[in-house]
C-alpha positions in Angstrom: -21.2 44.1 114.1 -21.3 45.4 111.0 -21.5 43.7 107.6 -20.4 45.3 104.2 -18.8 43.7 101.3 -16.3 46.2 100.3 -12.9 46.1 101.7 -11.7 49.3 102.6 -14.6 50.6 103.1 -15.3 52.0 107.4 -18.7 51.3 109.3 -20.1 54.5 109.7 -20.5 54.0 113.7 -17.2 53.1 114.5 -18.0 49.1 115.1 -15.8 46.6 113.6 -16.8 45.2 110.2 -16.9 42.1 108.6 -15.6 42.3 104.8 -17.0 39.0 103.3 -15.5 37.0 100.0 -11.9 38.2 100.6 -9.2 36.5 98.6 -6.2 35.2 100.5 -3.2 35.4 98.1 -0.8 33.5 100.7 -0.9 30.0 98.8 -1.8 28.8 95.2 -5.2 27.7 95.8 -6.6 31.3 95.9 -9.6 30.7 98.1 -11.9 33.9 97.6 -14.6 32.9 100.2 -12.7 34.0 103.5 -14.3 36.2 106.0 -12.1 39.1 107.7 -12.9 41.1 110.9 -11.8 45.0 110.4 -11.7 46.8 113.8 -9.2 49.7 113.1 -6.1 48.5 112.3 -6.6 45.1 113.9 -7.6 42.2 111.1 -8.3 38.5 112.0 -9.9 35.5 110.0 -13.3 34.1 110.8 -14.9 31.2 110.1 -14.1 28.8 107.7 -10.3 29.1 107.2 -7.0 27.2 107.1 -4.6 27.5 110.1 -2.2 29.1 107.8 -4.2 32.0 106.3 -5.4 32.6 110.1 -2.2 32.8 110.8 -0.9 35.4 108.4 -4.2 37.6 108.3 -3.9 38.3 112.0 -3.1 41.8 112.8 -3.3 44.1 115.6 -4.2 47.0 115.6 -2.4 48.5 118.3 1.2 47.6 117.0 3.4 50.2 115.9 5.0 49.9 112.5 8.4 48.7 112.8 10.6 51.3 111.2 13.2 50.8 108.7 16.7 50.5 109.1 20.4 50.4 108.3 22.3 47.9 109.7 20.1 47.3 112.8 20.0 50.9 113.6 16.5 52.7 112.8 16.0 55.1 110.4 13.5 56.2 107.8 12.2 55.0 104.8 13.7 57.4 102.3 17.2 56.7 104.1 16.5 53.4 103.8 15.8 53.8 100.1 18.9 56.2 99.6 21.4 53.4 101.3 20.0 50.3 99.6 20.3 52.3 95.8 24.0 53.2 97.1 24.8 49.7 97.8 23.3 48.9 94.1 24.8 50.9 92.3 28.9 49.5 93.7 27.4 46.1 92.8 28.6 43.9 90.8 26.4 40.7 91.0 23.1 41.6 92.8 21.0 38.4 93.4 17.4 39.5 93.8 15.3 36.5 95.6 12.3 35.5 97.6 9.9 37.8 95.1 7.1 37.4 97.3 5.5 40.2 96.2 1.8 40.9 93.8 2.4 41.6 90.0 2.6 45.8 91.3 5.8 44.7 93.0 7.1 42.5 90.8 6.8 44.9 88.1 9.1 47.3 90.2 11.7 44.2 90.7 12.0 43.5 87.3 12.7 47.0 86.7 15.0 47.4 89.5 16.9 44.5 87.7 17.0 46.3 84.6 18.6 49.2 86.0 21.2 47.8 88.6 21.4 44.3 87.1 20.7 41.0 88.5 19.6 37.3 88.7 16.0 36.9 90.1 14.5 33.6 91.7 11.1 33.2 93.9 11.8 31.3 97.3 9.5 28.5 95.8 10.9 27.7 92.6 12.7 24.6 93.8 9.3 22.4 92.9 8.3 24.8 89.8 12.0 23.6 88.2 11.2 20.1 89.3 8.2 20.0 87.6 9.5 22.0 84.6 12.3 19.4 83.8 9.5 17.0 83.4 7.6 19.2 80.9 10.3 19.5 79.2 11.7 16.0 78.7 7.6 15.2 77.8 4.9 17.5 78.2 1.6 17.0 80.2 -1.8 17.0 80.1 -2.6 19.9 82.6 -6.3 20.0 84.4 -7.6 22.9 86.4 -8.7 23.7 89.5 -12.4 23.8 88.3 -11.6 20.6 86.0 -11.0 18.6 89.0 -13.6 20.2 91.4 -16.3 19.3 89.0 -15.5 16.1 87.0 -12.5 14.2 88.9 -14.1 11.5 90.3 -10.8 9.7 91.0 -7.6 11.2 92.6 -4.3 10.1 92.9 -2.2 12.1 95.6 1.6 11.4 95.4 3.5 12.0 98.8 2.6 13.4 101.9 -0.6 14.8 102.9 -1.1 18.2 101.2 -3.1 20.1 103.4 0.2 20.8 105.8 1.5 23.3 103.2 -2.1 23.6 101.7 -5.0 24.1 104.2 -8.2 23.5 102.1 -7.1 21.5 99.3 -9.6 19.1 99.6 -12.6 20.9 100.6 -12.0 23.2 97.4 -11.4 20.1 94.9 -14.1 18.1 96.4 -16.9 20.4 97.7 -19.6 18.9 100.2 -22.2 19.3 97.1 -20.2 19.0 93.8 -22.0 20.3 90.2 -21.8 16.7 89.0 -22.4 14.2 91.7 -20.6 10.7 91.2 -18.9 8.0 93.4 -15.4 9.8 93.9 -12.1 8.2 95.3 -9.2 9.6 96.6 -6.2 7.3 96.8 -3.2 8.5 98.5 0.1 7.1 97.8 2.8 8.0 100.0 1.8 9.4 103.5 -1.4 8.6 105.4 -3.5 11.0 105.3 -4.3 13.6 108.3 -6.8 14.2 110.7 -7.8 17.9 108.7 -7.7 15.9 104.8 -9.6 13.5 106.3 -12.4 15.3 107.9 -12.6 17.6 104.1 -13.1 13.9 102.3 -16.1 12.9 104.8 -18.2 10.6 102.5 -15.9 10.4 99.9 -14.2 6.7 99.6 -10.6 7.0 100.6 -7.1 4.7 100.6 -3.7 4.7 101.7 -0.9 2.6 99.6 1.6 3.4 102.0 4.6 3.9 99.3 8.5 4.0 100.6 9.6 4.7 97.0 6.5 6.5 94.7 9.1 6.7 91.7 8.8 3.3 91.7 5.5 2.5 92.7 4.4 4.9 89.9 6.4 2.9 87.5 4.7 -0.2 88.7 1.2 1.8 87.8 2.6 3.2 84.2 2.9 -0.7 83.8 0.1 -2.0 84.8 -2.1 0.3 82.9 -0.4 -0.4 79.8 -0.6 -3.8 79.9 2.7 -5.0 81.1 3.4 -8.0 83.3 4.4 -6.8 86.4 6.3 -9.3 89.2 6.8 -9.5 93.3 5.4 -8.9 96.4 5.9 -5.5 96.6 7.1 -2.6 94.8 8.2 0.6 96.3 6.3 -0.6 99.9 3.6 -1.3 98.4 1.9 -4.3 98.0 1.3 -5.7 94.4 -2.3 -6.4 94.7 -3.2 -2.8 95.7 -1.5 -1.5 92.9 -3.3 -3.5 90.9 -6.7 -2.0 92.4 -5.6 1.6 92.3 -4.7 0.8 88.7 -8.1 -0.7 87.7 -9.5 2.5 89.7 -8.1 5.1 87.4 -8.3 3.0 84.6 -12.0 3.1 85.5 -12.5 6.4 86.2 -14.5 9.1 83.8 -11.3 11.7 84.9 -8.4 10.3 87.1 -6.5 13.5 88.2 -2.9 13.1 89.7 -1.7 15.6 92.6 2.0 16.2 93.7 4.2 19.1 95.5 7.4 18.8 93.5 8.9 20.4 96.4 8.9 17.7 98.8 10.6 15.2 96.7 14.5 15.4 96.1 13.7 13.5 93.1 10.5 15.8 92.1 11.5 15.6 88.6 11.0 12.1 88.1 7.7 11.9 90.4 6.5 14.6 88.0 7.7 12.3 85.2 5.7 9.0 86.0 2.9 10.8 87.0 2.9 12.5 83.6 3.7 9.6 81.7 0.8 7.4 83.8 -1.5 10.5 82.8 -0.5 9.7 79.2 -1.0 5.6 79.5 -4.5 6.3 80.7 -5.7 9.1 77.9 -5.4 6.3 75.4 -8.8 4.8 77.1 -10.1 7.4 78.9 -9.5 10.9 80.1 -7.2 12.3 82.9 -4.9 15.0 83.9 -2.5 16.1 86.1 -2.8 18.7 88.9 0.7 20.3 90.0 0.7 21.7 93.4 2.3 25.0 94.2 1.9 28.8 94.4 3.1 29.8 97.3 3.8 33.9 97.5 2.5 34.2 93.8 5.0 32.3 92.5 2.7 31.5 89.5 2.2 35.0 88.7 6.0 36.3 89.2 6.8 33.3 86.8 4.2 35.0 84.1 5.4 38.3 84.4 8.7 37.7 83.3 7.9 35.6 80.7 6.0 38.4 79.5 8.3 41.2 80.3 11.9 38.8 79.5 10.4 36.0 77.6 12.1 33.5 80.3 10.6 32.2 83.3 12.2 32.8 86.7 16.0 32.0 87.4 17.0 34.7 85.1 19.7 37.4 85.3 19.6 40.9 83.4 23.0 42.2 82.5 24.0 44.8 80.2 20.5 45.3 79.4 20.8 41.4 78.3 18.8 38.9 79.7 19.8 35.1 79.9 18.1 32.3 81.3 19.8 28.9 83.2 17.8 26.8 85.3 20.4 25.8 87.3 23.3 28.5 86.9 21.1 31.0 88.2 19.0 29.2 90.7 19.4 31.1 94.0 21.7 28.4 95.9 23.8 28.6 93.0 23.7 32.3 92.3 24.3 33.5 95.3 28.4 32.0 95.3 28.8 34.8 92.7 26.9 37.6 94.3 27.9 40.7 96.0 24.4 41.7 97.2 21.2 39.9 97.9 18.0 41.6 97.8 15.6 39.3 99.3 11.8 40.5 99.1 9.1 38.8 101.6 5.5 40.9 101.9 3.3 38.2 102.5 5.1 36.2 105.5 7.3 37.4 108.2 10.1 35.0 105.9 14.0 36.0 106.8 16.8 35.0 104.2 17.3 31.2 104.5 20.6 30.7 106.2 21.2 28.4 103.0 22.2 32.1 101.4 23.3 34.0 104.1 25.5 31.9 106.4 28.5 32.1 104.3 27.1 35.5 102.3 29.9 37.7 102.6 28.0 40.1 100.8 25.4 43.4 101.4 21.9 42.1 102.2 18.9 44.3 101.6 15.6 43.2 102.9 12.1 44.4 101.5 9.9 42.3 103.7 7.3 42.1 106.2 7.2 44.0 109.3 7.2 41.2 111.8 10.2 39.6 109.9 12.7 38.2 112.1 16.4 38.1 111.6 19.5 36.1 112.9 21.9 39.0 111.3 20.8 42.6 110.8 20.4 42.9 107.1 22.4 46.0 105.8 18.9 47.5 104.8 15.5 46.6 106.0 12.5 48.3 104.4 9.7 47.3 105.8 6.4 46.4 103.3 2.7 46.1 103.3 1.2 42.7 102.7 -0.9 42.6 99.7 -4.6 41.7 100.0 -4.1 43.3 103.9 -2.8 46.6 103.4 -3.3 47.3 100.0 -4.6 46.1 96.5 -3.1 43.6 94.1 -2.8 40.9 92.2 -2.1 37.3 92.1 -2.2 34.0 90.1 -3.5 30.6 91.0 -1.5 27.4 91.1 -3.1 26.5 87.9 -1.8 29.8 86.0 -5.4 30.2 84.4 -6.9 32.8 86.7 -5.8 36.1 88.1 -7.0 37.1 91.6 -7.8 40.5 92.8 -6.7 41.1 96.2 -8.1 44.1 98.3 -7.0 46.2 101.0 -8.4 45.8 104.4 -7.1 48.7 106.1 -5.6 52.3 105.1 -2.1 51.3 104.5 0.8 52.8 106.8 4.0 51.0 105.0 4.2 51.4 101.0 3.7 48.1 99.3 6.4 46.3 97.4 6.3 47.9 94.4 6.1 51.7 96.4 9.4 51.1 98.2 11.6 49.2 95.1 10.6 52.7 92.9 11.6 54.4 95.7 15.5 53.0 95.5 15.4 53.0 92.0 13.5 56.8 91.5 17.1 59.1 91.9 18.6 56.8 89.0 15.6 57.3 86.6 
């Protein structure tokens, strides 16, 4: 087999080749050490990798491109562009969603807004508002990826066990061989922990408090570390003697770090909340920060880009040449009551509309999404993309927002990317 570094980039004798330190842009940690076999067209994962990156990488090389098409029927990709900017320009209300695409594409959507109108949300936004309503009621003190990885030696994790939505949490934050070794404790309070965390945390001391309620067992820490007097047996399923240990542990620690996914709780905001105002309680002795988790489809980096291109974050709408932000107004659940179309863009997982929009969506429904995308209804338009970091070049943003990733092709590319096909429906307007 051959071995070169440079994706893209054929062995010269036809063999397959293995690209090494390829980025995987699918969730926010933004692991850059995967390991991709290139045989043709076909790509699969080796090595060291989570089950969903494996999952999404896989490609083979002998499958036709699906082809494009108009209410189920195909058709090519310039028709496909010429339908969905006809159905645009009649709107009245687009609702442009999902945004799974690299900063390229969502360039092109936030142009495509500007032209035809239109509200945009990411499909993951549901925990970034959660943990915005937080920041906004207090602030936080924020740590980073790196932060934790070399100086955390205790962590707090709040809810389930992250490595179901985040593979390799664990072996990225705590690394077999850390830059500054120390006794490190991982506490999680919520769920047990899994077979795969578990296995990532071998030699590192860790505990279950095996919370029913972690609003209130987080209050019951916020008042233990300051000091309070706290009564009963146990507070939100947990024992009170274990909450008194886990808050002598991070009282203790050189950097506590609290983890969450917003997403999971229906009361995310307030988890977000008492872990930011436990953070708080223990900076007055020591340090600590909290770790948000997230990312998903570059949600980080679609947020960024219109809050450099609107000044607002996501859940936005463009009218008139206007923009106006409302968290809740223009969330996607909610925005989609008033729309007449919904453009929903998905290039980095075979991801349909959720039926939450499109079950009572008496609307047109354009789809820019990956070719293997499966679909209950035939979306007026399908334009089938190119996954970025697979079939061509791009960009994305870590959970933490501090770095940018480069993502690189792996193959010559046969379907445009994101940002190809959106200029492609706007191009006979301009």
């Amino acid at each position: 087999m051959t071995s070169i570094d440079t994706p893209g980039v054929a062995a010269s004798d036809g063999s397959p080749r293995l690209v090494r330190d390829v980025v995987c842009g699918f969730c926010g940690l933004g692991c850059d050490d995967l390991e991709i076999e290139v045989s043709g067209r076909a790509v699969r994962a080796r090595g060291t990798v989570c089950p969903e990156a494996a999952k999404l990488f896989l490609r083979r090389g002998e499958e036709p491109d699906r082809s494009a098409s108009r209410a189920g029927e195909a058709c090519s990709q310039d028709d496909a562009a010429s339908a969905a900017r006809d159905i645009l320009a009649a709107a009245r209300s687009p609702l442009i969603a999902g945004l799974g695409a690299d900063i390229d594409g969502g360039r092109a959507i936030v142009d495509l807004a500007a032209t035809f109108g239109g509200v945009l949300d990411h499909s993951a936004s549901v925990g970034l508002f959660r943990n915005f309503a937080a920041t906004q009621r207090t602030g936080w003190l924020a740590s980073t990826l790196a932060e934790v990885r070399n100086r955390c030696d205790v962590l707090l994790v709040v809810g389930d066990d992250p490595t179901s939505a985040f593979g390799r949490l664990f072996e990225r934050l705590y690394p077999a061989d850390p830059l500054f070794a120390k006794s490190r404790r991982v506490i999680f309070l919520g769920a047990a922990p899994g077979e795969r965390a578990l296995k990532q945390l071998d030699g590192v001391a860790v505990s279950h408090l095996p919370a029913s309620d972690p609003v209130a067992a987080l209050e019951a820490l916020n008042g233990l570390v300051a000091g309070r007097r706290i009564t009963g047996e146990t507070i939100g399923g947990v024992p009170l003697p274990a909450l008194a240990d886990t808050a002598a542990a991070l009282q203790g620690a050189a950097y506590a770090v609290a983890t969450w996914n917003a997403a999971e709780f229906a009361e995310g905001d307030l988890v977000a909340e008492r872990v930011t105002a436990l953070i708080d309680a223990l900076n007055v002795t020591t340090r600590a920060g909290v770790f948000p988790l997230g990312g998903r489809d570059n949600i980080i980096g679609i947020n960024q880009l219109l809050l450099w291109r609107l000044g607002y974050p996501l859940r936005t709408a463009i009218r008139g040449g206007v923009s106006a932000h409302d968290p809740d107004l223009f969330a996607a659940a909610n925005a989609v009551k008033d729309a007449d179309v919904l453009v929903w863009v998905s290039a980095f997982r075979p991801e349909p509309p959720p039926a939450s929009l499109v079950e009572d969506f008496a609307g047109k429904i354009i789809v820019l999404g990956h070719p293997d995308t499966p679909f209950d209804r035939d979306p007026d338009v399908f334009i089938p993309v190119g996954t970025p970091g697979i079939d061509h070049a791009g960009t994305v943003f870590r959970m933490d927002s501090i770095v940018s990733l480069p993502l690189g092709a792996l193959r010559v590319a046969t379907l445009p990317g994101v940002a190809e096909a959106v200029r492609r429906i706007a191009g006979a307007v301009a």
